[in-house]
C-alpha positions in Angstrom: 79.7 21.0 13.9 81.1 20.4 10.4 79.3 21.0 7.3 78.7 16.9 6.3 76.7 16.8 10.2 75.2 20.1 9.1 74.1 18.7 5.9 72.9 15.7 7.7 71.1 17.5 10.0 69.0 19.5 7.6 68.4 15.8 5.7 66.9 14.4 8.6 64.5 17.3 9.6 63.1 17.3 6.0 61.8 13.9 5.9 60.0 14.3 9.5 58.2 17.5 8.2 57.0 16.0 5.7 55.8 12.9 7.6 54.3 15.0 10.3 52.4 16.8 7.5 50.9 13.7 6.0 50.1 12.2 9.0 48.1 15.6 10.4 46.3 15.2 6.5 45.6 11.2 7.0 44.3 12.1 10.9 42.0 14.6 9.1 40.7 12.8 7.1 40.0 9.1 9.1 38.4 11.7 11.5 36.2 13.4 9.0 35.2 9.8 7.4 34.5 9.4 11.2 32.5 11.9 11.5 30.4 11.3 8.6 29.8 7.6 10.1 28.6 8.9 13.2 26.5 12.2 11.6 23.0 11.7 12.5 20.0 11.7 9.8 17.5 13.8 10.1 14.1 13.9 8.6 13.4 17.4 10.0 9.7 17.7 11.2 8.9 14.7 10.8 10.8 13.5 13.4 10.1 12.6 17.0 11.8 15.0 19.1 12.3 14.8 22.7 9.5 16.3 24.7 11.7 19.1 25.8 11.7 20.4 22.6 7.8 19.2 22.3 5.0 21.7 22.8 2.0 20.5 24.7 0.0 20.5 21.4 2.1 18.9 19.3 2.7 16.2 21.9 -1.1 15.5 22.3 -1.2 15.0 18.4 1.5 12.7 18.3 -0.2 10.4 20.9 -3.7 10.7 19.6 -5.1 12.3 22.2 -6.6 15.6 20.4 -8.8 14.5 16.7 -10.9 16.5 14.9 -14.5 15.3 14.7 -17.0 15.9 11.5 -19.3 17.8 13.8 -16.3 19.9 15.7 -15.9 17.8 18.9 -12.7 16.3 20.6 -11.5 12.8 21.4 -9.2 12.9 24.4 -8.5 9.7 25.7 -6.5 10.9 28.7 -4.8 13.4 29.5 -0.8 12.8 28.9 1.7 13.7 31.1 3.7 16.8 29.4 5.8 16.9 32.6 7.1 13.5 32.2 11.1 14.3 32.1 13.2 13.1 29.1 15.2 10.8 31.2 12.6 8.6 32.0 11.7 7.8 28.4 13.7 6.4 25.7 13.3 6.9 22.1 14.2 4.4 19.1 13.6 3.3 15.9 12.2 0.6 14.6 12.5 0.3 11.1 12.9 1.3 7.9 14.6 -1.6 7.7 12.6 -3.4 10.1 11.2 -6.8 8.2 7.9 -6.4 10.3 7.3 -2.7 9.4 6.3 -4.5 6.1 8.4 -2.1 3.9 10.4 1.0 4.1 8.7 2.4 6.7 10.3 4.3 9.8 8.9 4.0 13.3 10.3 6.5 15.8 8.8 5.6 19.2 8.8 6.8 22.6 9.1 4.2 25.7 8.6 3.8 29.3 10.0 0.7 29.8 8.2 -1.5 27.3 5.1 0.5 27.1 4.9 3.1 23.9 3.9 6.7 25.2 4.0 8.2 21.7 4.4 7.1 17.6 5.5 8.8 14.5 6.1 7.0 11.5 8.3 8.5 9.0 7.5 7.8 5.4 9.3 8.6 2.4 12.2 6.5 1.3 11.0 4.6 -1.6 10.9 8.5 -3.7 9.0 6.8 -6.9 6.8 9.9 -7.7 4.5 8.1 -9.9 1.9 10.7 -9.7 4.0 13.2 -11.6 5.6 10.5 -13.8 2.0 9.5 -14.4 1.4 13.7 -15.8 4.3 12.9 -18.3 2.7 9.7 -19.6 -0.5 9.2 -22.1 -3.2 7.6 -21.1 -2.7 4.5 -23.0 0.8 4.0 -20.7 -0.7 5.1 -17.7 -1.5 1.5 -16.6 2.1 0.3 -16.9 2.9 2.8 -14.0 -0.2 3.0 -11.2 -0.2 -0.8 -11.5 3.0 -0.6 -9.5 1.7 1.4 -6.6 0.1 -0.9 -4.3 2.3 -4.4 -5.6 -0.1 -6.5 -4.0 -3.3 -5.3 -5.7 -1.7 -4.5 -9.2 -5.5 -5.0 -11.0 -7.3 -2.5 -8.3 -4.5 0.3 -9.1 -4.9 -0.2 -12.8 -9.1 -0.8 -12.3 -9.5 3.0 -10.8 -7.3 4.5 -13.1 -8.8 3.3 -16.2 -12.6 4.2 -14.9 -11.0 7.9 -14.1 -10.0 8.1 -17.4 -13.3 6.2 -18.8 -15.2 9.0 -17.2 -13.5 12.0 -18.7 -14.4 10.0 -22.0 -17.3 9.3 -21.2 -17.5 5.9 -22.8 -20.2 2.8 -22.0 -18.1 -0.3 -21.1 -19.6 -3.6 -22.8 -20.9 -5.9 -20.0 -18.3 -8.6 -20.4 -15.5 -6.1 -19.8 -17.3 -5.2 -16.7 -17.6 -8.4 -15.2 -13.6 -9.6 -16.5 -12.9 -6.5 -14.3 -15.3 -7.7 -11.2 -13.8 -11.2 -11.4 -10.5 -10.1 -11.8 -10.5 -7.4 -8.7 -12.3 -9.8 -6.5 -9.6 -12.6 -7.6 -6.7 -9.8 -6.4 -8.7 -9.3 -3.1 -8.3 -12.7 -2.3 -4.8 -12.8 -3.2 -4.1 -9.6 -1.8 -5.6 -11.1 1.9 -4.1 -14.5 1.9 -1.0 -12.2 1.6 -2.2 -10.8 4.8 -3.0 -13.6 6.1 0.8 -15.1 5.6 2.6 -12.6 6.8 0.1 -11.6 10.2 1.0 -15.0 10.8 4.7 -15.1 10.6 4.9 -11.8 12.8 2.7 -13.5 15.7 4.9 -16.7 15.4 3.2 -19.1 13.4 5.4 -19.8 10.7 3.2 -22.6 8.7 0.4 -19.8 8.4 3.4 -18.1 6.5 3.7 -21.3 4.0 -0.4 -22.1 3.8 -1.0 -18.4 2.6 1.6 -18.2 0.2 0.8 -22.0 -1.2 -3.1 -20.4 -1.6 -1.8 -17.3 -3.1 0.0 -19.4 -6.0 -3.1 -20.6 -7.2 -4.3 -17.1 -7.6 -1.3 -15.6 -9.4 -0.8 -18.6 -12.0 -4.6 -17.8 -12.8 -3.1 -14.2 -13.4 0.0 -15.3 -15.5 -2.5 -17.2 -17.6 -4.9 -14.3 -18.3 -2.6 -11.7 -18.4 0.9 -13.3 -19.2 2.5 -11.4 -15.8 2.2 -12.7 -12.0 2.3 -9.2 -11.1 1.9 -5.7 -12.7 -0.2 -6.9 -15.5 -1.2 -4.2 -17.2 -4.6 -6.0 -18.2 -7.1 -3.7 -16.9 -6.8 -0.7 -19.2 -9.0 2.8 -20.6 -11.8 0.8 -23.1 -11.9 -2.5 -20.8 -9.1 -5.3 -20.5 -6.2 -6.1 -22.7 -7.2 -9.6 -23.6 -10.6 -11.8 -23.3 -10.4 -14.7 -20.6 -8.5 -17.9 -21.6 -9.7 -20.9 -22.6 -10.8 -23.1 -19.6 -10.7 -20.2 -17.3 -14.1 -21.5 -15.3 -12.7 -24.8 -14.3 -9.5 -22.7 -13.4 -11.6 -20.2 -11.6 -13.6 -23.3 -9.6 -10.4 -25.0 -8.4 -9.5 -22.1 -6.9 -12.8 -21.2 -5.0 -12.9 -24.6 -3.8 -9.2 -24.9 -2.4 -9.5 -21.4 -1.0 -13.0 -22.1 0.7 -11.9 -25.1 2.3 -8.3 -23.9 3.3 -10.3 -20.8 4.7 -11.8 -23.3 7.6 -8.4 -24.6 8.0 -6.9 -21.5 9.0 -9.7 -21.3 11.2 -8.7 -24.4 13.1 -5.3 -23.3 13.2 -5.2 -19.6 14.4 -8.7 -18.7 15.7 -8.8 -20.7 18.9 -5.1 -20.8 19.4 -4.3 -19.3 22.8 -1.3 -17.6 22.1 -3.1 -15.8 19.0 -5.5 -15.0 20.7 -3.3 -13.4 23.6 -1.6 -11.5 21.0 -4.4 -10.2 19.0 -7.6 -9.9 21.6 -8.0 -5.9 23.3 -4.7 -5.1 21.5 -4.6 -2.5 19.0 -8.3 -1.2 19.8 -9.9 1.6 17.9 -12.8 3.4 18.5 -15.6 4.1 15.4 -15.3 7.5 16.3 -11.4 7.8 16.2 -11.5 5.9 12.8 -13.8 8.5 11.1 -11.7 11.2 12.7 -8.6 9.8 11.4 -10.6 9.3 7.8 -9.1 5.4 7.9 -10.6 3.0 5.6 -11.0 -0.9 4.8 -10.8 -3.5 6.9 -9.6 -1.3 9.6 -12.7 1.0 9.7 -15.0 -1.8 9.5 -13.7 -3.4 12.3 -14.8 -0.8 14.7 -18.2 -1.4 13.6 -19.0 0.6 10.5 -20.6 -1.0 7.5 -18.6 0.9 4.9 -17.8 -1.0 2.0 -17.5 1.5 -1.4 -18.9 -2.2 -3.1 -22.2 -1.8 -1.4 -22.2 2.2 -0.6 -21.0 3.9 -3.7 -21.4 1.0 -6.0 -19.1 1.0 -9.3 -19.0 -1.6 -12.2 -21.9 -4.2 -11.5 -21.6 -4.7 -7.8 -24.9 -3.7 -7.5 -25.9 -6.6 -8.8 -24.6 -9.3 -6.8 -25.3 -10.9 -3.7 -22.5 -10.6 -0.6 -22.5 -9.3 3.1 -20.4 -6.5 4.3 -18.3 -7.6 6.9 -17.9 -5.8 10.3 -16.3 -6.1 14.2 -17.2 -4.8 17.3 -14.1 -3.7 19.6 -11.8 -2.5 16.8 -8.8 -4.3 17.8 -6.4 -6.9 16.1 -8.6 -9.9 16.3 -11.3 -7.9 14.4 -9.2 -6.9 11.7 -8.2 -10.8 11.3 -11.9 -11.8 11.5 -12.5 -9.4 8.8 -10.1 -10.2 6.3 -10.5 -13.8 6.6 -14.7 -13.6 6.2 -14.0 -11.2 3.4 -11.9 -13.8 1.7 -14.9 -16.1 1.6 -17.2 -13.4 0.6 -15.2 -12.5 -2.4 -14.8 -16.2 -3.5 -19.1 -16.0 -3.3 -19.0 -13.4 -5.6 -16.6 -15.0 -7.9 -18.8 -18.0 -8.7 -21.5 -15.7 -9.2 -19.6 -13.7 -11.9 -18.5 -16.8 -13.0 -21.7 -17.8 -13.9 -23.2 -14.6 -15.1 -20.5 -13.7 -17.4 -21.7 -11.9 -19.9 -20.8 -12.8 -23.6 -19.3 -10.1 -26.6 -16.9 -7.6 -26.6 -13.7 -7.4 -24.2 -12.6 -3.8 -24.5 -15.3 -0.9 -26.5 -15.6 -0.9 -29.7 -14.1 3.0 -30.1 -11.6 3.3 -32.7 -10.7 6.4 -30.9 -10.0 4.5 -27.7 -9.3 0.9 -28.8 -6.5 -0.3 -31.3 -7.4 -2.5 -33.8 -7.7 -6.4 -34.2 -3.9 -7.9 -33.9 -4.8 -9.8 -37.1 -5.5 -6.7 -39.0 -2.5 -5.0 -38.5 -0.8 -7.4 -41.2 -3.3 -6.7 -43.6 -4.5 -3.3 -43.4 -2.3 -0.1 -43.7 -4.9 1.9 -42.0 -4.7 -0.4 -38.7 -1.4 -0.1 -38.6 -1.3 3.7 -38.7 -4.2 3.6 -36.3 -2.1 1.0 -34.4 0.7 3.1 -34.2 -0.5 6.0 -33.5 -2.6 4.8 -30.2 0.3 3.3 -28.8 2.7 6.2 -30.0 0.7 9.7 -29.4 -1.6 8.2 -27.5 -5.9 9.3 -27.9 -7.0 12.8 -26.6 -9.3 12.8 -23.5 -11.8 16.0 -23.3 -11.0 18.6 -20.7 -12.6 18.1 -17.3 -11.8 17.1 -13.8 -13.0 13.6 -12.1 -12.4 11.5 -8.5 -13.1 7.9 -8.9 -13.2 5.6 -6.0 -13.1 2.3 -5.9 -12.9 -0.3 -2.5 -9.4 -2.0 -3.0 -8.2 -4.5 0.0 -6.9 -1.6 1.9 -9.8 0.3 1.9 -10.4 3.4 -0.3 -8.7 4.2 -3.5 -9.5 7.5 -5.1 -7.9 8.8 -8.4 -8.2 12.3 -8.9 -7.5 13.3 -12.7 -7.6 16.8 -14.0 -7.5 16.5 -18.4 -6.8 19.8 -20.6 -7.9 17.8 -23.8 -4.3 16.3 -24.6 -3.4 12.8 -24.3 -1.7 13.3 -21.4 -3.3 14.0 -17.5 -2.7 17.7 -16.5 -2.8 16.4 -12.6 -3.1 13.0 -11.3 -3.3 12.5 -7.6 -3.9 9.0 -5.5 -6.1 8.6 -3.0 -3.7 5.9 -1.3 -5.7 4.2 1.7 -2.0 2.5 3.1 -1.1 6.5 2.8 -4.3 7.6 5.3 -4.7 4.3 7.7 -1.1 5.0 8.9 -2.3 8.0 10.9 -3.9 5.1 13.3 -0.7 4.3 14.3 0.2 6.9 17.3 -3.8 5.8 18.6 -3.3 2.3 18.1 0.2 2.2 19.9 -0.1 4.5 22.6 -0.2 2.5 25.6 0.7 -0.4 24.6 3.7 -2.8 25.0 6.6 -2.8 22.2 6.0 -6.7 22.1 2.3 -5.4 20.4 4.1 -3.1 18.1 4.9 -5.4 15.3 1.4 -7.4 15.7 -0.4 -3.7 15.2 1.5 -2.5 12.4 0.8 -5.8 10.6 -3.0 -5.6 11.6 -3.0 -2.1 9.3 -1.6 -4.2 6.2 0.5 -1.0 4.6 2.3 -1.6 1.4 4.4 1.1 1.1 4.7 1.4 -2.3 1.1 3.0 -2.5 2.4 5.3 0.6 5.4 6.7 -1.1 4.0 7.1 -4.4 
């Protein structure tokens, strides 16, 4: 071989190294990118795992089948088959993308065919944290963030805050403010239900229930827009009373919108009530038991559906609720139909109690007459150096709440809000924590499932009505 083939040689072997090189790097990589496309997520316990790796406990809570009564009894249902093998079940997910899990919210569920042997829902993707953010905020701000929580009932967030921090100041609300806050909450329980009402509907199929609820629900927030200048997260309902007196003309407003609900009420009647495919779909499915429901500590429509009265309007009375004249409404069997029943009656029993606020409503002050706790007249700012130090320094540093502990709970659409508030006499809470009913009624979802067909699953996760921005919180 000569030295020019020699030379050649060694040219040609170079190049093929160094191809050979960068095409064991590229495979590397394509199947690490691979790898990480395939990688499965894991949300560690709370998981469903299969029932080989399931103790016999663990799988009877998952189901439902073991709950803890007040008095120290059990609720077992049936005994489930631990020995079932994990080839003759199937586990998916449903959700959190899911449009009919009504939110982020995970489902991972064990079938038999179509029928669901066991639930977990997984919770936890929205990570807002509000209850901490809510420690680093004054009490003045605190509004602008627990109004946020449950997005459908901004008012009823913001309404149980304020009275938490009302009672650590111990502070007398004028009447009017009362009642603004009574007409306003029962205004956001109608608008929060013919929510409900739209959606149910457009997960059982009937897609003009979807455009009659919304078209109601309208009304309701331009009333909202009016008083408070936002459709949603108002900030109106704040520590002191509300942010601004009603608007001009707000009965007439207030009566068109009784009236239109009212009758539309009766037309969603005719439309869903004796329909037989919504009743197929809603009748015996979903059932709950009273006693399951106070063992799971559920709430709301859900609990009164299986035939306890327990409304916190007529129980634990707060504001002036004492004072005015409406039924509690309550089911029998528990199931899906019940919890339809019961939203819709509610919705009329609210709009009875809004033309009785209506025509009660008190005259005077808006928001207590504190300088402490209330800034002062807009129109005083501009002439007064005083007000607008005072101004400034409410809305800057805040006012200082007395030391103490408190847990407020009002009845919000869902069923029980609580807001537990600890103060250590800055202007800031020391602890905040949310009694979230969406949070607590999930737990009825492995009872409410278990047995029944997949088709059902959508129509029962609707019936609970979670919002999972009050879940994740």
């Amino acid at each position: 071989m000569s030295e020019h083939d020699e030379d050649t040689e060694a040219t040609d072997t170079e190049p093929d190294t160094e191809a050979e090189g960068a095409r064991t790097v590229g495979t590397s990589r394509h199947l690490a990118e691979a790898a990480a496309l395939n990688a499965e997520t894991s949300e560690g316990a709370q998981e469903l795992m299969d029932r080989s790796s399931t103790g016999a406990g663990e799988l009877r809570r998952e189901v439902g089948a073991v709950l803890r009564l007040p008095e120290g009894n059990f609720v077992n249902p049936d005994d489930i088959d631990i020995e079932r093998r994990d080839d003759d079940t199937m586990i998916i997910n449903m959700g959190p993308q899911h449009p009919s899990t009504h939110g982020v919210l995970r489902l991972m569920l064990e079938l038999d065919g179509e029928t669901v042997l066991r639930t977990k829902p997984i919770i936890g993707y929205l990570h807002t944290g509000m209850e901490k953010t809510g420690e680093e905020l004054t009490y003045v701000q605190g509004a602008t963030n627990v109004t946020r929580m449950d997005y459908l009932s901004p008012l009823t967030n913001e309404l149980v805050f304020s009275l938490a921090t009302e009672a650590l100041l111990g502070v007398e609300l004028p009447p009017r403010a009362v009642w603004i806050r009574m007409l306003m909450a029962e205004l956001q329980r109608v608008s929060s239900h013919l929510m409900w009402m739209a959606t149910n509907g457009m997960d059982l199929g009937s897609t003009s229930m979807m455009i009659y609820g919304f078209r109601e629900r309208e009304m309701v927030l331009a009333f909202f827009e009016k008083t408070t200048g936002l459709r949603m997260n108002h900030n109106y309902i704040r520590p002191g009373g509300v942010a601004a007196d009603l608007p001009d003309g707000w009965q007439d407003d207030v009566d068109v919108i009784c009236d239109t609900v009212m009758a539309r009420t009766f037309e969603y009647d005719e439309l869903l009530t004796g329909q037989p495919i919504f009743r197929e779909r809603t009748e015996a499915v979903g059932n709950l038991t009273a006693e399951e429901a106070l063992a799971l500590s559920v709430t709301g429509p859900i609990l009164r559906s299986t035939g306890v009265p327990w409304d916190l309007r007529r129980t634990m009375p707060y504001l002036d609720y004492d004072k005015l004249d409406f039924d509690v409404i309550v089911g029998t069997y528990g199931d899906n139909f019940d919890r339809y029943s019961i939203r819709l009656n509610e919705i009329r029993e609210s709009i009875k109690m809004i033309r009785q606020i209506a025509d009660r409503m008190p005259v005077g002050d808006y928001r207590v007459q504190d300088r402490k706790v209330t800034p002062p007249p807009r129109a005083r700012i501009d002439e007064s150096m005083e007000a607008l130090i005072h101004h400034f320094k409410i809305f800057t540093e805040g006012f200082r709440v007395p030391e103490g502990e408190v847990y407020v709970a009002i009845e919000s659409p869902r069923g029980e809000l609580g807001c537990y508030m600890v103060s250590d006499g800055t202007s800031k809470p020391y602890r905040m924590h949310i009694r979230g009913p969406s949070f607590v009624n999930l737990q009825a979802l492995p009872v409410l499932l278990r047995g029944g067909l997949m088709a059902d699953a959508v129509a029962i996760i609707s019936s609970v009505d979670p919002v999972m921005g009050e879940v994740d919180r």
